[in-house]
C-alpha positions as CSV (number, residue, x, y, z in Angstrom):
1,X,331.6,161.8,163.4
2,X,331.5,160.5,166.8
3,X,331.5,156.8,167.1
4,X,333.5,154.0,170.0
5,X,332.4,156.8,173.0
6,X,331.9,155.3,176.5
7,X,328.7,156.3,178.2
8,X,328.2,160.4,179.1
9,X,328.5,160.9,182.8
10,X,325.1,161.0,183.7
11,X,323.2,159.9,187.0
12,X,322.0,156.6,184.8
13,X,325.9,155.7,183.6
14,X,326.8,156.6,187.3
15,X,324.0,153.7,188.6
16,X,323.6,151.5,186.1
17,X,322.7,148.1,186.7
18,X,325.8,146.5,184.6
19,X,328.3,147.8,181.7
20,X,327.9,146.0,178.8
21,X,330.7,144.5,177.1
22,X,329.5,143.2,173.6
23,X,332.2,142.2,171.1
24,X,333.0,144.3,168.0
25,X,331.4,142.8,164.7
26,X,334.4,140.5,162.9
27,X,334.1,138.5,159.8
28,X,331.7,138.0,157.7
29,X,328.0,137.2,159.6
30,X,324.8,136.1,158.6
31,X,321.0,136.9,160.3
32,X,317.6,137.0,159.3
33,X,317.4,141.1,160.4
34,X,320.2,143.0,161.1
35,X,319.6,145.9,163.1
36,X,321.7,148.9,163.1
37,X,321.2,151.2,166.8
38,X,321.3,149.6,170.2
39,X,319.0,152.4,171.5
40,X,315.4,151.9,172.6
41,X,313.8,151.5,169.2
42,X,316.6,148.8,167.8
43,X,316.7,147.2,171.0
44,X,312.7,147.0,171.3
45,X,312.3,145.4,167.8
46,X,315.4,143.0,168.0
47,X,313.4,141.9,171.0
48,X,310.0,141.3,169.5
49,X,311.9,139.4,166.6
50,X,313.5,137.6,169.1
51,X,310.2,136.5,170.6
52,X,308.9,135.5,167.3
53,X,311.9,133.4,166.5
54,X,314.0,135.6,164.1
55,X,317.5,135.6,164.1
56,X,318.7,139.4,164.8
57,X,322.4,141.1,165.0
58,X,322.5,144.4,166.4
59,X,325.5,146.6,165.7
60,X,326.0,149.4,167.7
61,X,328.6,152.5,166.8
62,X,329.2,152.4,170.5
63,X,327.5,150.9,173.7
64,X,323.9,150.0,174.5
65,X,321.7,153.0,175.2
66,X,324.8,155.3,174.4
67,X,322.5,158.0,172.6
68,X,319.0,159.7,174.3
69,X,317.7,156.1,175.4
70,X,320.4,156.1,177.9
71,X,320.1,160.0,178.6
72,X,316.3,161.0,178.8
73,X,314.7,162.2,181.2
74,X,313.0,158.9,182.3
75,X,309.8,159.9,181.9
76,X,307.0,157.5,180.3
77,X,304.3,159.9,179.0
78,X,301.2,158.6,176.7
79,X,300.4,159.7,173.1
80,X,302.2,160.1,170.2
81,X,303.3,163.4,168.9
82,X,301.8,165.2,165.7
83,X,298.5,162.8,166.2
84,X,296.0,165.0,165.3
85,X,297.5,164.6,162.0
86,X,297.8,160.9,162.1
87,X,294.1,160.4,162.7
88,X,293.0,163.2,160.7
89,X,294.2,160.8,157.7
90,X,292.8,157.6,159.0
91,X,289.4,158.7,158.2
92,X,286.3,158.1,160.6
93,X,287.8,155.9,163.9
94,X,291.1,157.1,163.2
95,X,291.3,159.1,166.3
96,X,290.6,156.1,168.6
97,X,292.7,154.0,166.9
98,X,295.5,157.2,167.2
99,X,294.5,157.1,171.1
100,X,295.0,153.3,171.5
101,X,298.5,153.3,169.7
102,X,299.4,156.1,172.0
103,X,299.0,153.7,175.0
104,X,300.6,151.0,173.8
105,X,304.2,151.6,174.5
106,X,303.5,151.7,178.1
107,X,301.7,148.3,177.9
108,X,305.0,146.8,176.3
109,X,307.5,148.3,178.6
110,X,305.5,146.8,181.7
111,X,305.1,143.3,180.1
112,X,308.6,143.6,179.6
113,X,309.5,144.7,182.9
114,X,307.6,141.9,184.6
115,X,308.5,139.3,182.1
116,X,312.4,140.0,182.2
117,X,312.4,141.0,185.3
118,X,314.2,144.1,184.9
119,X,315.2,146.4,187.4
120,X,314.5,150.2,185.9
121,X,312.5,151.8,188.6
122,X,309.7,151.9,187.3
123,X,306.9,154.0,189.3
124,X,303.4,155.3,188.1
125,X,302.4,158.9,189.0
126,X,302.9,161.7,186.7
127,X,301.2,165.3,186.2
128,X,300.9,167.9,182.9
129,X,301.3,171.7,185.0
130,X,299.7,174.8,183.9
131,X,301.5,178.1,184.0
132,X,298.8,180.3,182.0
133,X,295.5,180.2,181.6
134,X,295.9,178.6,178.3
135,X,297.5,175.5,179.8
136,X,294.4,174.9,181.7
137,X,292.2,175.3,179.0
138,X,294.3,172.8,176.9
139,X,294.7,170.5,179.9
140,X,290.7,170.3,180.6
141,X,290.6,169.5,176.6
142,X,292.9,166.4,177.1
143,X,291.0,165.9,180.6
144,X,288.0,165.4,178.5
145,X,289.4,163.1,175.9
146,X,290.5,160.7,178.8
147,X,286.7,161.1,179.7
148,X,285.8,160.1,176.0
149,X,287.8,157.2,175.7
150,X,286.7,155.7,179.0
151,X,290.7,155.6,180.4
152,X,290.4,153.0,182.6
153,X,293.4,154.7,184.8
154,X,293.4,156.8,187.9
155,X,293.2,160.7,186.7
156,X,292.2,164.1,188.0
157,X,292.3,168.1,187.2
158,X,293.9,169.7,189.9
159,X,293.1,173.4,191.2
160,X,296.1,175.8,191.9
161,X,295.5,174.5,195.6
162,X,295.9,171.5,194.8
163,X,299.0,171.6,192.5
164,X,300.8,173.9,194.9
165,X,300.3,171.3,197.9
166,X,301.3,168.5,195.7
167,X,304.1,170.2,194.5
168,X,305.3,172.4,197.3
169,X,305.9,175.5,194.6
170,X,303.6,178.4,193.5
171,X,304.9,178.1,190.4
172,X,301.9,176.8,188.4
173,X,297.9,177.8,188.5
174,X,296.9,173.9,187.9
175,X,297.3,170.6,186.8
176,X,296.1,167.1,185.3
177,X,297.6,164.3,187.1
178,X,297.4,161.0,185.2
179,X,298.9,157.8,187.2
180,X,299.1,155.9,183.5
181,X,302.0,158.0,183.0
182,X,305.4,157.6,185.0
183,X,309.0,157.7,185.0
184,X,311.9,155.1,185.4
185,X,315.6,154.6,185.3
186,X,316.3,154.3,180.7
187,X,319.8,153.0,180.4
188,X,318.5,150.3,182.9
189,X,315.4,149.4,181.0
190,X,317.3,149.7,177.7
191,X,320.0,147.5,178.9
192,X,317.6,145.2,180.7
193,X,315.7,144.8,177.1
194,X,319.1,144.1,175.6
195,X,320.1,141.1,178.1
196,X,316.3,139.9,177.3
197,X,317.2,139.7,173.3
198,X,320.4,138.1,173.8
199,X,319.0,135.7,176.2
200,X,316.3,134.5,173.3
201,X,319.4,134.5,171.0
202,X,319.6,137.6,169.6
203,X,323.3,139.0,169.1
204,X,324.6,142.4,170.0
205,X,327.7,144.0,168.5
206,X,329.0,147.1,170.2
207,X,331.9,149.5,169.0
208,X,330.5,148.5,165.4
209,X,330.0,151.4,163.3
210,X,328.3,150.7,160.2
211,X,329.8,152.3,157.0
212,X,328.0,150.9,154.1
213,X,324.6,149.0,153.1
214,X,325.0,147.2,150.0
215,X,321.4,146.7,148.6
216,X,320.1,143.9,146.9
217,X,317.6,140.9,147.6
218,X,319.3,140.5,150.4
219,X,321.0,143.2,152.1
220,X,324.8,143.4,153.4
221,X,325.4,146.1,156.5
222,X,329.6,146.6,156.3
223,X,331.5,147.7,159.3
224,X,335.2,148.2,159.2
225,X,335.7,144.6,160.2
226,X,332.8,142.7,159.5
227,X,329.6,142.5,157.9
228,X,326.2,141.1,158.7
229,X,323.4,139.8,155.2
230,X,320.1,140.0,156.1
231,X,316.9,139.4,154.8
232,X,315.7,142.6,156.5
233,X,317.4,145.7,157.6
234,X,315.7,147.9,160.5
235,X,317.7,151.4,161.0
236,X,317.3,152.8,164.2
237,X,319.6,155.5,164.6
238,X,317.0,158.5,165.2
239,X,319.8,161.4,165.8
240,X,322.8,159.7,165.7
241,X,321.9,157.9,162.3
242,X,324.6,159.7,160.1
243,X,324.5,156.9,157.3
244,X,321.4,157.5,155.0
245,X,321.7,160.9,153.1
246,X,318.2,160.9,152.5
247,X,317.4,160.7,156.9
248,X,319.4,163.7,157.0
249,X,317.3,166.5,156.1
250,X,313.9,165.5,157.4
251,X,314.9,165.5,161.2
252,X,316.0,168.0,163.7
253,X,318.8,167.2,166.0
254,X,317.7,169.1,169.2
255,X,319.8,168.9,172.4
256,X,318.2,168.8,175.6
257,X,319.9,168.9,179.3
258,X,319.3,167.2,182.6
259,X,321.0,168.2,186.1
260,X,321.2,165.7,189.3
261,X,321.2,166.7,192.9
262,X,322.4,165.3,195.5
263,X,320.1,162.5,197.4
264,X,317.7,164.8,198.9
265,X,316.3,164.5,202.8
266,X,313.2,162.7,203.8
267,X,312.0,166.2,204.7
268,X,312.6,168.0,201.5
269,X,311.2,165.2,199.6
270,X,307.7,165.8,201.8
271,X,308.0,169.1,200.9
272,X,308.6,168.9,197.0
273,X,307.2,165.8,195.8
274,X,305.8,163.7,198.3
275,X,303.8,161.3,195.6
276,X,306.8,160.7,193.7
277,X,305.5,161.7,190.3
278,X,307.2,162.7,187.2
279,X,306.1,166.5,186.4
280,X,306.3,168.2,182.9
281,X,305.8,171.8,182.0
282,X,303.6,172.6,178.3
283,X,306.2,175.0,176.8
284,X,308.1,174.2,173.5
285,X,311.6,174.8,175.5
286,X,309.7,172.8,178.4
287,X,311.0,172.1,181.5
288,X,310.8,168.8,183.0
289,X,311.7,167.3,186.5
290,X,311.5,163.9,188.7
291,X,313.1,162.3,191.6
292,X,315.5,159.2,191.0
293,X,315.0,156.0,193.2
294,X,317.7,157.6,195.2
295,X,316.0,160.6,195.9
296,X,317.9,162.7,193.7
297,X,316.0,165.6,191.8
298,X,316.2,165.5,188.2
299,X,315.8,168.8,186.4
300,X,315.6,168.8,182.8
301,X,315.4,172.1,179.9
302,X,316.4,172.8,176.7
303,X,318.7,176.0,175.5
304,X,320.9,176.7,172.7
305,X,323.8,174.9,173.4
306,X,326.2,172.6,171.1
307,X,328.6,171.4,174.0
308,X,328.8,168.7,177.0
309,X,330.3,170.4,179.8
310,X,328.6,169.7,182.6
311,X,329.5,173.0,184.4
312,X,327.5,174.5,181.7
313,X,324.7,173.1,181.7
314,X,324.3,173.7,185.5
315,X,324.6,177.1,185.4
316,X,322.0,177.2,182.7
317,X,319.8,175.0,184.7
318,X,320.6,175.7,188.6
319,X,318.6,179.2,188.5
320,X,315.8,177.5,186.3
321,X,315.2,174.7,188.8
322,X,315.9,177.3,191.8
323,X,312.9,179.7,190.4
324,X,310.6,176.8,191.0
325,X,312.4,175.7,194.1
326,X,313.8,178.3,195.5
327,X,314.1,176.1,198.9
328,X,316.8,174.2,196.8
329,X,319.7,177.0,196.8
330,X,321.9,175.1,199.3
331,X,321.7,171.6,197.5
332,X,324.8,170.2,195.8
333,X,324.5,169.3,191.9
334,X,326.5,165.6,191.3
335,X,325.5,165.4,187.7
336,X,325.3,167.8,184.4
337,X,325.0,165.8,181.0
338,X,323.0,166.2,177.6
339,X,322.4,164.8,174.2
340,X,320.1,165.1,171.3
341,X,316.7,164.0,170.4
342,X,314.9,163.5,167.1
343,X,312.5,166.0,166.4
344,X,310.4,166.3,163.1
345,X,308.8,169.5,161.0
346,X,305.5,168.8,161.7
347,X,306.2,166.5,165.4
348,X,304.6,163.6,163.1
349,X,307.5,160.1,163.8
350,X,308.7,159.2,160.6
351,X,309.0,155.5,159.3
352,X,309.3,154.2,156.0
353,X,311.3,152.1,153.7
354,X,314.5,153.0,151.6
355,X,314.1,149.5,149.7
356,X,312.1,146.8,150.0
357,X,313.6,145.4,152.9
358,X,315.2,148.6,154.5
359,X,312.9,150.0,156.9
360,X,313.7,152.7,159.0
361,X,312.0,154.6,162.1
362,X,312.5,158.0,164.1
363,X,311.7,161.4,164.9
364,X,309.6,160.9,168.3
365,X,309.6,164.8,169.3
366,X,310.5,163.9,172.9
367,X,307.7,161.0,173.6
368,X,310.4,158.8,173.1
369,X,310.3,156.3,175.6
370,X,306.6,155.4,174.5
371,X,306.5,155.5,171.5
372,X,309.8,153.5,170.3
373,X,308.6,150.5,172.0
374,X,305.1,150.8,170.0
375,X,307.9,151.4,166.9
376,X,309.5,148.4,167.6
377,X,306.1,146.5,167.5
378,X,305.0,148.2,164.7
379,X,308.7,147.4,162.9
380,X,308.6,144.0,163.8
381,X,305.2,143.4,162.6
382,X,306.7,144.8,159.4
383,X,309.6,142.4,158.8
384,X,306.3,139.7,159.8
385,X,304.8,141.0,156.5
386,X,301.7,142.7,158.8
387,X,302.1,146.9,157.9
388,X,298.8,148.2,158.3
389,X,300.1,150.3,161.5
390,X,303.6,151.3,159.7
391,X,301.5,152.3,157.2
392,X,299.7,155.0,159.3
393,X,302.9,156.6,159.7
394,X,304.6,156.0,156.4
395,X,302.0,157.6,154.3
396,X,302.7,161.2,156.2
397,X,305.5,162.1,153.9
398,X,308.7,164.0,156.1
399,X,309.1,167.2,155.4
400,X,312.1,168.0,153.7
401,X,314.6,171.1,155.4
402,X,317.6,172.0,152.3
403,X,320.5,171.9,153.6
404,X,319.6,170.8,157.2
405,X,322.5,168.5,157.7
406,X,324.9,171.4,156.7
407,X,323.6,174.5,159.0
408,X,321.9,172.2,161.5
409,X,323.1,174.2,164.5
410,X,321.6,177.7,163.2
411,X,318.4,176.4,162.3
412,X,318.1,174.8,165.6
413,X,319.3,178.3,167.6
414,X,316.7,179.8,165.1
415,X,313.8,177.5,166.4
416,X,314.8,178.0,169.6
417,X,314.1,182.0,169.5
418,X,311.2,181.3,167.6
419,X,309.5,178.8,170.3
420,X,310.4,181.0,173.2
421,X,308.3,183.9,171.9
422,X,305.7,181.7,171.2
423,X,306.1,180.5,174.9
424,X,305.6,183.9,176.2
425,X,302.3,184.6,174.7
């Protein structure tokens, strides 16, 4: 188990805004929630609390936005995985009331940004590409949805004209560019949050592993040096929550991978992505790409892979990337880093309660940066006594993988072969 780890060297450790230095829980501490994960979801509710009053500890096995909020692939994209299941058992305006919670993490990170003033470089503009004909049919589904539900953003199907201009590759046969969607800079939004909670009193241990949660009407969270009681416990670990035996075998630990180039020129920016958007493919093992506020191209992919070395994940990745851009062969890569993300059976995000006042919340099958700010609502309303939206999600009971936790790796490698023949067809 891998806990007091410094940031990976990514692009977003590299240009951070600040490095946190929280102290180490010691002693024995006292808060109306204690929150254990400093990643986006634990940092979003500890904020909301904060807002509402509540006293909150975080603890933190190691630094604010260590895990996938500080890794991701920065890109803000609506809807909520697995939620044609979620409506389907909400019964007759459950799928507008499905569409609206999809939304609402973007409407919390920008109140946020503009409230706090954070610096996370944050731009609209985003587009869903086709590669087969199947894409477009799924994308002019979706199109008509937004249609539907009167989005009152800026949106468009694009021709394979008009993706290939917009784009500069001849990659893909069409597109659906939304401008609700975007991308920004995640450890600097995640630490920005984090500065906003401590600033409305919340506290934030970091280098705190937690190794025990002693139940009771009140619970105690232990660390080797400390402890925290609490009226409330929130557990936000999503993959990197190795406490709870029963969290173990209901979520896949998937690693993803992200390369960073070099700044690129004015010109090649013109040529690639002159509208600054955030671009995603619709494969399983999908491949995803921006540009930073420095102009850097960020390429992102999955493949079966269990390591960090960032050598490796370039070579993996350079020819990917270069198959789209082939114009890109001469550019230097500065950055190769990975981690895991949380991904559920049936794509559905999983929260629920382990006692009375032990909630928990994960598995956001790579819509992360939404939908845990809508999680830490949702949480928050929760401790407030208000569930009727955790509800929606706790009633989908997780599906259950024996012995996940124990052959993790080969059932991951397994769904990887499986999702790539099912990406072919």
């Amino acid at each position: 188990m891998a806990f007091k780890q410094p940031h990976t060297a990514s692009y977003y450790a590299a240009s951070a805004n600040h490095q946190t230095d929280y102290a180490s829980l010691e002693g024995a501490q006292s808060a109306d929630v204690c929150v254990i994960g400093a990643g986006f979801t634990g940092i979003s509710t500890a904020l909301h609390l904060a807002e509402r009053g509540y006293s909150v500890s975080i603890l933190e096995a190691n630094k604010v936005g260590w895990g996938a909020s500080g890794r991701n692939g920065g890109q803000m994209i609506g809807g909520i995985s697995g939620e044609n299941r979620l409506a389907a058992s909400l019964g007759g305006d459950g799928e507008r009331r499905l569409w609206e919670m999809g939304w609402a993490g973007h409407d919390i990170i920008r109140e946020r940004v503009a409230t706090y003033s954070i610096d996370c470089d944050l731009k609209f503009g985003y587009v869903d590409v086709a590669i087969k004909p199947r894409h477009i049919r799924d994308l002019e589904s979706y199109y008509e949805q937004l249609q539907k539900f009167n989005f009152p953003h800026s949106y468009a199907m694009l021709t394979k004209s008009e993706t290939q201009n917009l784009l500069g590759t001849d990659t893909y046969i069409g597109a659906l560019r939304n401008d609700a969607n975007g991308h920004l800079h995640p450890l600097n939004l995640c630490l920005g949050e984090a500065a906003a909670a401590v600033s409305l009193g919340a506290t934030i241990y970091e280098n705190s592993p937690v190794i025990d949660i002693k139940r009771g009407s009140k619970a105690t969270v232990v660390t080797q040096k400390g402890s925290i009681t609490a009226d409330f416990v929130v557990l936000a670990g999503n993959a990197y929550h190795f406490l709870e035996p029963k969290l173990r075998g209901v979520l896949f630990p998937v690693n993803s991978f992200i390369i960073g180039s070099e700044p690129l020129s004015d010109d090649m920016v013109k040529q690639i992505n002159p509208d600054d958007l955030a671009v995603c493919d619709p494969n399983y093992i999908l491949e995803y790409f921006r540009l930073s506020a420095d102009k850097r191209l960020l390429f992102g992919g999955r493949f079966t892979y269990f390591g960090s070395d960032p050598e490796v994940i370039k070579t993996n990745l350079i020819p990917r990337l270069l198959k789209i851009y082939p114009q890109l062969a001469n550019t230097k890569f500065d950055f190769g880093w990975g981690g895991t993300i949380g991904v559920t059976a049936n794509r559905v995000p999983q929260m629920g309660k382990l006692a009375p006042n032990i909630i928990y919340s994960q598995g956001y099958s790579g819509h992360g940066v939404n939908v845990t700010h809508l999680a830490g609502k949702i949480l928050a309303d929760t401790v407030g006594g208000t569930l009727e939206q955790f509800d929606v999600f706790a009633d989908i009971k997780p599906i259950w993988i024996p012995g996940q936790h124990l052959f993790r790796n080969q059932m991951v490698a397994l769904g990887m072969l499986y999702y790539k023949l099912v990406d072919r067809l």
